[in-house]
C-alpha positions as CSV (number, residue, x, y, z in Angstrom):
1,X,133.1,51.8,62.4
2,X,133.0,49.0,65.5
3,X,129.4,48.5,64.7
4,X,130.3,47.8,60.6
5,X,133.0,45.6,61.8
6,X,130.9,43.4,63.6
7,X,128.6,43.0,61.4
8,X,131.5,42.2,59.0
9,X,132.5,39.3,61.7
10,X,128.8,38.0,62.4
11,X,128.3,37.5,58.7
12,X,131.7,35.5,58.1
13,X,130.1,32.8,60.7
14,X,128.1,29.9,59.3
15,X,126.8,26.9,60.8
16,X,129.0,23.9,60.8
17,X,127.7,20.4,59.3
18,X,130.2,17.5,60.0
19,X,130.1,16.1,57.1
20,X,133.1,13.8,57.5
21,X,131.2,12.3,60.3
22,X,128.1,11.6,57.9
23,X,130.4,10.1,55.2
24,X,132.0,7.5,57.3
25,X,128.4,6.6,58.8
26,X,127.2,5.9,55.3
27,X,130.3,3.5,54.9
28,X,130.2,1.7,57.9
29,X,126.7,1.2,57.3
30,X,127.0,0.0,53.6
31,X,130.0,-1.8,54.8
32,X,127.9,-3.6,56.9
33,X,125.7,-4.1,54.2
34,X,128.1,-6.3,52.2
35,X,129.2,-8.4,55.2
36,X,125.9,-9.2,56.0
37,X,124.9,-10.8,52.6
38,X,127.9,-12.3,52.8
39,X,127.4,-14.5,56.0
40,X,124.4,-14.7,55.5
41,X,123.5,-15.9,52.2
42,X,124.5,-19.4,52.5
43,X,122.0,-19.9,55.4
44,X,119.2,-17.5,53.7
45,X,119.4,-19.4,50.9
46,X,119.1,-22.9,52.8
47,X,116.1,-21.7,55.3
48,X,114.2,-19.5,53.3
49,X,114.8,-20.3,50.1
50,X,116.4,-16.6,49.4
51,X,120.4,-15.5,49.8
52,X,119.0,-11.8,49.9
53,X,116.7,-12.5,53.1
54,X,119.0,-10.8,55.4
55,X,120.4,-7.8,53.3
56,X,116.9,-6.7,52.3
57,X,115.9,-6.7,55.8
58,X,118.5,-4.6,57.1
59,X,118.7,-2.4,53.7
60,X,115.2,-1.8,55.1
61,X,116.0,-0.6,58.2
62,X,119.4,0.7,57.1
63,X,117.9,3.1,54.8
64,X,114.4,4.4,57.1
65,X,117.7,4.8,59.8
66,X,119.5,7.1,57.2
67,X,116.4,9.3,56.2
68,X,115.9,9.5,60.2
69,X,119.1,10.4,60.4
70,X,118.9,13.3,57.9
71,X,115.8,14.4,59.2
72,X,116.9,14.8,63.0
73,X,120.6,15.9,61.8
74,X,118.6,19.0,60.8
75,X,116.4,19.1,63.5
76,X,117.7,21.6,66.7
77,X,119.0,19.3,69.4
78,X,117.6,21.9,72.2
79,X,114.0,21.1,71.0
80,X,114.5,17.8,73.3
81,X,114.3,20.3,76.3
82,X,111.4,22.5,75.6
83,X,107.7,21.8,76.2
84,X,105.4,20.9,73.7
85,X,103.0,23.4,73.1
86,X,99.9,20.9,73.4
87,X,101.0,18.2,76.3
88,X,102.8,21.1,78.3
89,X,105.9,18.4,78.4
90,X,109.4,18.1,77.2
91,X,110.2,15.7,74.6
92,X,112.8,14.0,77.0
93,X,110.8,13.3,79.5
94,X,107.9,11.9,77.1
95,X,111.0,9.6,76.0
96,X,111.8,8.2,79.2
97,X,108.5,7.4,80.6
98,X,107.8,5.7,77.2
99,X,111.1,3.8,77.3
100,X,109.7,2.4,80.9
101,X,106.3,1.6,79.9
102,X,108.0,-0.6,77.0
103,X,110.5,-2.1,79.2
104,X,107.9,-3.4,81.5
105,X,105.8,-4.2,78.6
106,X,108.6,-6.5,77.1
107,X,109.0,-8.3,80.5
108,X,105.3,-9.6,80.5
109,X,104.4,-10.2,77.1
110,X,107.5,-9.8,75.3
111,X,108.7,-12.9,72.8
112,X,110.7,-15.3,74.9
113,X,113.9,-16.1,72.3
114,X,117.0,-18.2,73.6
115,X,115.5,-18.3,76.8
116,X,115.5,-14.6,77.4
117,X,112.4,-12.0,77.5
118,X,114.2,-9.1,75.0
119,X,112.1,-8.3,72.3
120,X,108.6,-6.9,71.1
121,X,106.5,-8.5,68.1
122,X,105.6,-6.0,65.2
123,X,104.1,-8.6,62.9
124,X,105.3,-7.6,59.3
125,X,107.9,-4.8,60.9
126,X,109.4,-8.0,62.6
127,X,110.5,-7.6,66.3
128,X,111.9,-4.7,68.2
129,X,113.7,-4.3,70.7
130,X,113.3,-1.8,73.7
131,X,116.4,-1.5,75.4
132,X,117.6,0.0,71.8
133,X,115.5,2.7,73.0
134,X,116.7,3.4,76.3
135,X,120.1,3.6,75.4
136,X,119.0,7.2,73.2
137,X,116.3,7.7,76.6
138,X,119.5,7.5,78.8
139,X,121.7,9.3,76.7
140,X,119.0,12.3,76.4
141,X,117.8,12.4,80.1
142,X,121.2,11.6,81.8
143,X,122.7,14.9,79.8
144,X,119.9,16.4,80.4
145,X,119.6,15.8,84.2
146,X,123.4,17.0,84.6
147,X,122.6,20.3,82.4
148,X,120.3,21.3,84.6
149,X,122.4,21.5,87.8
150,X,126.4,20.5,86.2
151,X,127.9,21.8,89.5
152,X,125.8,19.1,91.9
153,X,128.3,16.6,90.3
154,X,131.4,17.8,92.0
155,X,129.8,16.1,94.9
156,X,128.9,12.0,95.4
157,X,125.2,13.8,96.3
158,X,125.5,14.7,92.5
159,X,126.4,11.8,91.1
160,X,123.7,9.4,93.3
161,X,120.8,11.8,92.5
162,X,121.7,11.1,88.4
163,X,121.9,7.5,89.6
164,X,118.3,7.5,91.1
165,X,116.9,8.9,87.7
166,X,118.3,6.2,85.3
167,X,118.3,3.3,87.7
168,X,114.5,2.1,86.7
169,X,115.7,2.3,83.0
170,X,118.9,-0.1,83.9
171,X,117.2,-2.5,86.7
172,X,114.3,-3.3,84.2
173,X,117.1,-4.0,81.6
174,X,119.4,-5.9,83.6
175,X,116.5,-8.5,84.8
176,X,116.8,-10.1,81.2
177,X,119.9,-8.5,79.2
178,X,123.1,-7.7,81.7
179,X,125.2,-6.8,78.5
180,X,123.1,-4.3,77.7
181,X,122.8,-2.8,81.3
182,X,126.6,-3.0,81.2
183,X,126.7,-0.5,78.2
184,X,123.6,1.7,79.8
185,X,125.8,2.0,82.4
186,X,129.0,3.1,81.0
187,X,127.2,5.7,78.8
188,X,125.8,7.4,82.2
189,X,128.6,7.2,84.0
190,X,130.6,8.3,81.2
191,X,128.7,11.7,81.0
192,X,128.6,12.3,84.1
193,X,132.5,11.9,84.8
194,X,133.0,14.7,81.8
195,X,130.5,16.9,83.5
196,X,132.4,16.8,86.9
197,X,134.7,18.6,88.4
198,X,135.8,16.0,91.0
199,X,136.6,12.7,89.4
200,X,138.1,10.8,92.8
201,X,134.8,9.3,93.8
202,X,134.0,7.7,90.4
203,X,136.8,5.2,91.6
204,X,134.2,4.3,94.6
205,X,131.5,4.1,92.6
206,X,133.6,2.1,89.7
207,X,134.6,0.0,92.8
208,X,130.7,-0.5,94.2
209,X,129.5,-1.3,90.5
210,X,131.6,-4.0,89.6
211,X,130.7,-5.5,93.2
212,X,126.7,-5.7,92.3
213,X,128.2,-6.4,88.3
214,X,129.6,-9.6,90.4
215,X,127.0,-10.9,92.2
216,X,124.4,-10.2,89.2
217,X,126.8,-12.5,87.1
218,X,128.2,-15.4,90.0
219,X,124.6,-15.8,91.4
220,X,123.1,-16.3,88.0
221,X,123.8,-19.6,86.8
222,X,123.9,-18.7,82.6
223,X,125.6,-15.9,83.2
224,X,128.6,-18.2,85.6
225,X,128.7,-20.4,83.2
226,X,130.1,-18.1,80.3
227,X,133.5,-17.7,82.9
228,X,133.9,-21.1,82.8
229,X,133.2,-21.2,79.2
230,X,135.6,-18.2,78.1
231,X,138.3,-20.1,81.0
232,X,137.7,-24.0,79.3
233,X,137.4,-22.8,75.7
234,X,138.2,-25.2,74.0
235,X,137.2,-28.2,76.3
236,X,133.5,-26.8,77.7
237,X,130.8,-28.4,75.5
238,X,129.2,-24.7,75.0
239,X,132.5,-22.8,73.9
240,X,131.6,-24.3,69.9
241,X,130.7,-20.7,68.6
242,X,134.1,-19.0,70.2
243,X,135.9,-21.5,69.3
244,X,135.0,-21.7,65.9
245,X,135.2,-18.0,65.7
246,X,138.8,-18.3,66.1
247,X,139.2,-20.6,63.7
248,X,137.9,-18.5,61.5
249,X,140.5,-15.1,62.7
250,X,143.6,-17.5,62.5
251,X,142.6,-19.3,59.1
252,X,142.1,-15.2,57.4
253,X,146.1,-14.5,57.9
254,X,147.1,-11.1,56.7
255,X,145.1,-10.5,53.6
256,X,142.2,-13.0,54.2
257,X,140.8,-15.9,51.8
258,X,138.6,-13.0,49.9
259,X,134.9,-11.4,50.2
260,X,132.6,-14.1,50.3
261,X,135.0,-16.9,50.5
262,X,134.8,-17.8,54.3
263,X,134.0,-21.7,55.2
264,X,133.3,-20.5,58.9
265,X,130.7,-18.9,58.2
266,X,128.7,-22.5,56.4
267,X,127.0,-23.2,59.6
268,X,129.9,-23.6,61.7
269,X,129.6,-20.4,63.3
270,X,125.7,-20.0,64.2
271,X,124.0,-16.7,62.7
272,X,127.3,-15.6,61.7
273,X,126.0,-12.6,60.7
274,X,124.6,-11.4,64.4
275,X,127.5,-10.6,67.1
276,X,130.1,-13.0,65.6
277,X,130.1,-11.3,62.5
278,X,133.9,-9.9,62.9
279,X,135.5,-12.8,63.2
280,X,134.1,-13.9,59.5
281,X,135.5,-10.4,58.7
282,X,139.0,-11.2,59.8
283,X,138.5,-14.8,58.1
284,X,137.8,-12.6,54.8
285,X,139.5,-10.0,54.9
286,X,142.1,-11.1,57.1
287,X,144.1,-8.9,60.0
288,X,144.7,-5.4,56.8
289,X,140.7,-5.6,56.5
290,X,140.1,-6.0,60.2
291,X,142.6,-3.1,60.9
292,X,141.1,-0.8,58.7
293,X,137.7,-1.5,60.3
294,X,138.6,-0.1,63.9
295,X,141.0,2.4,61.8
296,X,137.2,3.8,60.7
297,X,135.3,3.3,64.3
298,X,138.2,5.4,65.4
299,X,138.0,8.1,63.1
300,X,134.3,8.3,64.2
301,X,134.5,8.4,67.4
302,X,137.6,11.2,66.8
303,X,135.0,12.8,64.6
304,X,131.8,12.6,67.7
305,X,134.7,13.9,70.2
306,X,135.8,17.3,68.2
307,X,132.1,17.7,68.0
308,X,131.8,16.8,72.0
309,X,134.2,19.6,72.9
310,X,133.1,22.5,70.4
311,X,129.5,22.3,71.2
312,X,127.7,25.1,71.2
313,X,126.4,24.6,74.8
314,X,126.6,21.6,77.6
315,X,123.6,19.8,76.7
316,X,124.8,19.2,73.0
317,X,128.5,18.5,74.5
318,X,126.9,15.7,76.8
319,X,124.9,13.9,73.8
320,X,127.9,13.9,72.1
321,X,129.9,12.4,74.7
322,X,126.9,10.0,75.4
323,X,127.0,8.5,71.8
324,X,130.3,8.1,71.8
325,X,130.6,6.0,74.8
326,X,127.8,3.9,73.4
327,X,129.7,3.1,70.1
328,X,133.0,3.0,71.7
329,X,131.6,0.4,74.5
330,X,130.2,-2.0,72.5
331,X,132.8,-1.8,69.3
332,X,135.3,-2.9,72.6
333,X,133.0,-5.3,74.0
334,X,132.2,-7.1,70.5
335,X,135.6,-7.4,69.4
336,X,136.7,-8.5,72.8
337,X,134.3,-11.4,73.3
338,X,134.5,-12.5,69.2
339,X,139.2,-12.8,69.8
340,X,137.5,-14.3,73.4
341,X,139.3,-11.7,75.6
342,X,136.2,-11.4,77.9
343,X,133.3,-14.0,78.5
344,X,131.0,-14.2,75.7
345,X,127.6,-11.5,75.8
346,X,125.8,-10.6,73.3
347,X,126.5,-6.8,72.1
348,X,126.7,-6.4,67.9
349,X,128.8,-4.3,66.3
350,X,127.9,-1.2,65.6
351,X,126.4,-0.7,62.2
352,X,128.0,-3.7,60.8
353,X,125.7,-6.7,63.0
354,X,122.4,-7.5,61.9
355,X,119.7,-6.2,63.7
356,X,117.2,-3.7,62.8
357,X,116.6,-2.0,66.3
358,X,120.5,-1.4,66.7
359,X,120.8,0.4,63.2
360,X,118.3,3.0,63.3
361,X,118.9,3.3,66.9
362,X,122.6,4.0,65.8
363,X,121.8,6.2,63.0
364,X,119.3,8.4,65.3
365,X,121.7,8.7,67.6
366,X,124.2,10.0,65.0
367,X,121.7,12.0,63.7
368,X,121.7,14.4,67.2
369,X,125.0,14.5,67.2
370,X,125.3,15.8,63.3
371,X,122.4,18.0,65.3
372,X,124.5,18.9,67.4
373,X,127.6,20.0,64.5
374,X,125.0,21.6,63.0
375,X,125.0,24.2,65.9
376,X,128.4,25.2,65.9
377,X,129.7,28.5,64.4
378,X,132.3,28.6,62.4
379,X,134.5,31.2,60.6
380,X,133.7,30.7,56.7
């Protein structure tokens, strides 16, 4: 009779898809969609003699990024952890010796763009961007490293021997691109302070990274100069593009001017559709339509978290909690430097900025975790 009832049980569970999770990553990214053609059409038109240059670019990637994200999202999460038959090697740790080899790649021949060494030429495919990469390489390996031995974290031993693993992925990022490094950071740390026990020495360790954060910013001339810039605003010769990006949040009031109808966005805020592309957003759709965009990043990073804490296992729990401090980071980080509460850096928004790399990076990255939902059991 025990034996019938179980079966009974066993075959009322089904695997859970999150599906809420993949309907508001379809919006955001067709959200971002619209936004982009519309700061961008007026300087597509002017340079390239198209207004669509932009959106059919990202469309592009947008949609590859979607399939990918299908794909994976059906994909087991665990196969990321289990040798290959032919090369004897797990998947992760083909990942993060890749994502090295391209980071030291980019820093010799790598195309030299606003002064800084970031990006890889792909001809037709356009450029890419590594440290994309190593943010789902870091994600992986860090929840990975910490799966393997969870209870070495309750110690500072712990925490310094994850350190050691990811620091050649962060110091050959932070050479060139310290806002990225900054978010690389935050996602390791991040995992780790889930996976332990013992949470006082993350204040050290908070404490010692904001000290080398410091110096890496204060003995870098460009990078000392965007304090003074984000302290003289409105009176330093480079604070132009903040400025005018706050032009364009005050002049969108409550309601905004309408979808398409910003004057910010006509050349006085440069590439309006890259990191800046928020405040046009507030200038459009004014403080409702800016509200109801982080009323959406919040209700997917609610969605990543209930998949964070009924994961099936640690490593999928981790992953979770990885992508969510990735999104979370730089949707804080954007928004922050765009209303000029921080110095400017340049971090996009997530799924909304132009920028092939980021989207598909996103979108494989929500692709695990919807993985990772597709794991759990639930009662039907």
């Amino acid at each position: 009779m025990s034996r019938t009832a179980g079966e009974t049980n066993r075959k009322k569970m089904h695997s859970y898809y999150d599906y809420s999770l993949l309907f508001l990553t379809l919006f955001l990214v067709c959200f971002g969609l619209v936004m982009i053609y519309s700061t961008s059409s007026y300087n597509a038109q002017r340079v390239y003699g198209n207004a669509t240059h932009y959106l059919e670019r990202q469309a592009l990637f947008g949609g590859a990024g979607i399939l990918i994200m299908l794909l994976v999202s059906k994909i087991d999460y665990r196969l990321m952890i289990t040798k290959l038959a032919v090369i004897k090697i797990k998947p992760v740790t083909l990942l993060y010796f890749l994502c090295i080899i391209l980071q030291i790649y980019v820093l010799i021949f790598g195309d030299v763009i606003n002064g800084a060494k970031r990006w890889i030429n792909m001809g037709a495919l356009g450029r890419f961007q590594p440290s994309e990469l190593t943010k789902i390489a870091v994600i992986v390996f860090t929840a990975y490293i910490v799966n393997l031995a969870p209870r070495k974290l309750d110690r500072f031993r712990g925490f310094l021997r994850v350190v050691l693993f990811i620091a050649p992925l962060l110091g050959l990022i932070v050479i060139e691109n310290f806002s990225t490094a900054l978010v690389v950071g935050v996602i390791m740390v991040a995992i780790c302070f889930v996976a332990s026990k013992k949470k006082f020495y993350f204040i050290i360790s908070g404490l010692l990274m904001a000290g080398i954060g410091s110096m890496l910013i204060f003995f870098v001339s460009y990078r000392s100069t965007r304090i003074d810039v984000w302290l003289n605003v409105e009176t330093h010769e480079k604070g132009y593009q903040i400025l005018q990006g706050l032009y364009a949040i005050a002049s969108g009031g409550i309601f905004g001017k309408g979808l398409g109808e910003s004057m910010q966005k006509l050349g006085f805020i440069p590439e309006s559709h890259n990191d800046m592309i928020f405040s046009v957003i507030c200038e459009e759709l004014g403080l409702f339509g800016a509200v109801a965009l982080i009323l959406l990043f919040i209700l997917l990073i609610w969605r990543i978290f209930i998949i964070a804490i009924n994961a099936p296992d640690l490593f999928g729990g981790l992953i979770a909690t990885g992508v969510l401090a990735h999104i979370a980071t730089q949707v804080l980080i954007n928004i922050a430097v765009v209303t000029n509460s921080i110095p400017s850096t340049g971090i996009p928004l997530p799924f909304i900025s132009y920028g092939g790399s980021s989207v598909m990076v996103l979108l494989f990255e929500m692709g695990i975790v919807l993985s990772v939902s597709n794991q759990i059991k639930a009662e039907r």
